[in-house]
N, C-alpha and C positions, 0 to 999 in steps of 0.2 A: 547917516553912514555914507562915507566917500565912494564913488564910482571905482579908483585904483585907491588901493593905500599906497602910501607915499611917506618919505622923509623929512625932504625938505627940497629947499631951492639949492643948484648947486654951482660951485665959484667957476666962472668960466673965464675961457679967456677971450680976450680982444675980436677975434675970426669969429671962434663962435659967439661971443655976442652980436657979428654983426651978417651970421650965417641965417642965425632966426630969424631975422626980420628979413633977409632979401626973398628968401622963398616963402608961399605959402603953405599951408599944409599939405603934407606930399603931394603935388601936382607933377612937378618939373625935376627935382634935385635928386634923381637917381646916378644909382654910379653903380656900377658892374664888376663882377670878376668871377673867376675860374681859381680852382688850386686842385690838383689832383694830389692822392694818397696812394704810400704803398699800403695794398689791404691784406698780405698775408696774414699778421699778427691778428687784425681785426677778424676776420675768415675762422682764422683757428680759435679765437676766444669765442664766436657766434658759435661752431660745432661744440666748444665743450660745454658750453650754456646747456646746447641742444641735447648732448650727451647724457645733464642731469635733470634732463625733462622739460627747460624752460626753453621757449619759445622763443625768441629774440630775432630780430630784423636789423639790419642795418640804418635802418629808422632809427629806432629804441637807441643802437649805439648813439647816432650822429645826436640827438635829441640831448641824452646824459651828457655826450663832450660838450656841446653847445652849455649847456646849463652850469657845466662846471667852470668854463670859461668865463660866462657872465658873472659867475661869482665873485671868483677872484679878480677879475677888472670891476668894479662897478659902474665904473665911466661908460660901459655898454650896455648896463642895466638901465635905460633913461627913457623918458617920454618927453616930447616937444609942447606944451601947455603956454597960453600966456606969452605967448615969443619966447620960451625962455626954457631953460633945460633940467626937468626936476628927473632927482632918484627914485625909482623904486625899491619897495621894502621888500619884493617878493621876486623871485627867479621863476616865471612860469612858462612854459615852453608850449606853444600851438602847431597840431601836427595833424595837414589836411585830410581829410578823406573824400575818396570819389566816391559817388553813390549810381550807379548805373540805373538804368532804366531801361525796362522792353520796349517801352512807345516809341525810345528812337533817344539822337546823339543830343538833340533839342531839349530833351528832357531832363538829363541826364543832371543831378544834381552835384555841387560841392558843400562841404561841410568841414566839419573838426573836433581834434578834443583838445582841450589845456589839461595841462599838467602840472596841475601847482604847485611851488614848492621844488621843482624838477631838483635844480640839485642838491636836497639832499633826500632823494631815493635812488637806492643802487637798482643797478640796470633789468633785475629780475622785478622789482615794486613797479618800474617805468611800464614794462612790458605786459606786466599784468591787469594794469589799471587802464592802459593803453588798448587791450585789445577787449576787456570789458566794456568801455567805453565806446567802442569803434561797432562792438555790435548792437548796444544799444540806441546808436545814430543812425546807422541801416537799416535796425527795427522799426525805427521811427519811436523809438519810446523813452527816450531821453527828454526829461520833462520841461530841464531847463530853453534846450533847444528848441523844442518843439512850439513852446511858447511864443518863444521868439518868431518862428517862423510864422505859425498861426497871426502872429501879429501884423506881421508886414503882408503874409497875403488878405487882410482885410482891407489894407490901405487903399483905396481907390488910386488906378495907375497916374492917374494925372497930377497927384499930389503926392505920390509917392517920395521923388525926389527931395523934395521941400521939407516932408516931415523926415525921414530918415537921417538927412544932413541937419535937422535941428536935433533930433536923437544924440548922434555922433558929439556936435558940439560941443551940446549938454553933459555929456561924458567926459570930457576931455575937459572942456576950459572952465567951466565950474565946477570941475569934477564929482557931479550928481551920479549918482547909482540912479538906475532907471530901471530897476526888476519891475517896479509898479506899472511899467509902459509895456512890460513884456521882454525888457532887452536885459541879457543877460551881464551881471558885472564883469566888467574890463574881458570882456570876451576872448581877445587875442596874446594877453600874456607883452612878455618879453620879449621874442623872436619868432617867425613862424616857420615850418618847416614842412616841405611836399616831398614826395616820392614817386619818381618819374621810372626806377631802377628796373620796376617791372615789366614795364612798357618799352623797356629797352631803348629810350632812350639814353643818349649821350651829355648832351649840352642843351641846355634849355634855361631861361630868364624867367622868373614869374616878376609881374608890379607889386610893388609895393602896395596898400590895401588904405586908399584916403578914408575912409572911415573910420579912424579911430585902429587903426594896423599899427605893429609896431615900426622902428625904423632898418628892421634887417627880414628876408627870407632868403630861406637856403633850399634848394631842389638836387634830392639825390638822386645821382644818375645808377645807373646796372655797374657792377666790378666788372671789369674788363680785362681780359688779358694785353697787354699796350708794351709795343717795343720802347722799352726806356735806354737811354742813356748813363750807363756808370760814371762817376767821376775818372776813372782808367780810359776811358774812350771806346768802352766797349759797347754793347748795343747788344739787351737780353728783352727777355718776352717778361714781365710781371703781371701780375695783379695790380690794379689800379683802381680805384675808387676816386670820381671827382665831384667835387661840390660844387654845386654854381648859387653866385652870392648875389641879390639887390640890396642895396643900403639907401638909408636918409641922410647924403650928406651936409645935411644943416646935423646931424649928430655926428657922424660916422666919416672918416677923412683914411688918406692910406696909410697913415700912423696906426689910428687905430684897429686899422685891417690886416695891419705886416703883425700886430702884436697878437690879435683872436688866431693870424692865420700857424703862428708857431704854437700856440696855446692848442688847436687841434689838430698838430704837427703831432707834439707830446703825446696825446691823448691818444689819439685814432692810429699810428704807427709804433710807439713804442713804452708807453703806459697806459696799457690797453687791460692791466689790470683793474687800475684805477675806475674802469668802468663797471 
């Protein structure tokens, strides 16, 4: 059984032929950006969610636009394997959690859940299985995880390194499922996605994740009220929602970025049904 399912190998062109081979596996080849949203629309679809009892965060939104986006481009759906740039068969969306601790900031863990399959569950399935999942990570009773973890903290620290990077590899370039080691299959999905919104912040970058991470994370900031600028040259107070973007640009170039960035243009500001 394959570590990711997958389709096949896909026809690239010239650049990114020669994008894979100059970087190695995310180490260096990030690339940055910002895109703010007007979030009225989004706002008033989270209250009427809210209204019929469902629970929904701005998370859950950004998570379903992400997922739908990857759908319909597939060229965003990809993994770096082999120098070379394969499809995957599956849209799944990883979305971090903090895990606090009394012992202190030192202790303080991170984690996550995937959501497989993300776009094709509507935003009330996202949000359910979402917050199911997020308490069983807290609990510590998420079996698959737990595993996982129990596994790496036996590693004696000094070899730590050595065996988790041959883990990762193993995942990746021979694409081995490694449940038998303890490691969870294809752990991180398509895209990964944090939530900073709470913590108020504004503008934050997370790295990209060389282990076996996909080639994009996205960190949502807090909605903010932000004097925008009208096309008329006025200057009004909105609501704003911004997303801050790391990409793998051996996949990921500003083409591809102008095309995701209108795709949750559509989505987050004015088919916000659609979510």
């Amino acid at each position: 059984m394959p570590n990711v399912e997958l389709i096949g190998k896909v026809d690239i062109s010239s650049f990114r032929q020669m994008a894979v081979v100059a970087w190695d596996h995310p180490f260096d080849p990030s690339i940055y950006g910002f895109m703010d949203f007007n979030a009225e629309k989004l706002e008033k679809r989270i209250q009427a969610l809210k209204e019929q009892g469902v629970r929904v965060t701005v998370t859950h939104i950004v998570a379903r636009a992400l997922a739908l986006a990857f759908a319909q481009h597939p060229d965003l759906n990809v993994m770096v394997r082999h120098r070379a740039i394969f499809q995957r068969k599956t849209v799944d969306v990883f979305l971090q959690v903090a895990m606090p601790d009394p012992k202190g900031l030192g202790k303080a863990d991170l984690s996550g859940v995937k959501i497989k399959n993300c776009d094709q569950k509507d935003i009330v399935a996202i949000a359910a299985e979402v917050d199911k999942r997020v308490e069983q990570v807290r609990s510590r009773e998420d079996p698959e995880l737990q595993k996982s973890k129990n596994t790496i903290q036996k590693i004696p620290r000094f070899a730590l390194k050595g065996i988790v990077r041959f883990m990762a590899w193993a995942q990746r370039e021979p694409n081995f499922a490694m449940k038998w080691a303890g490691m969870p299959k294809d752990p991180f999905g398509s895209v990964m996605v944090s939530s900073l919104g709470m913590m108020g912040i504004e503008t934050a970058f997370a790295p990209l994740f060389p282990l076996g991470g996909p080639p994009a994370i996205f960190l949502v900031s807090a909605i903010k009220l932000t004097p925008v600028c009208t096309p008329d040259g006025q200057v009004v107070a909105q609501r704003m929602l911004r997303l801050c973007g790391t990409f793998d640009h051996r996949v990921l170039d500003g083409y591809h970025l102008s095309i995701l960035g209108k795709e949750l243009k559509r989505f987050l500001e004015d088919e916000t049904e659609l979510l």
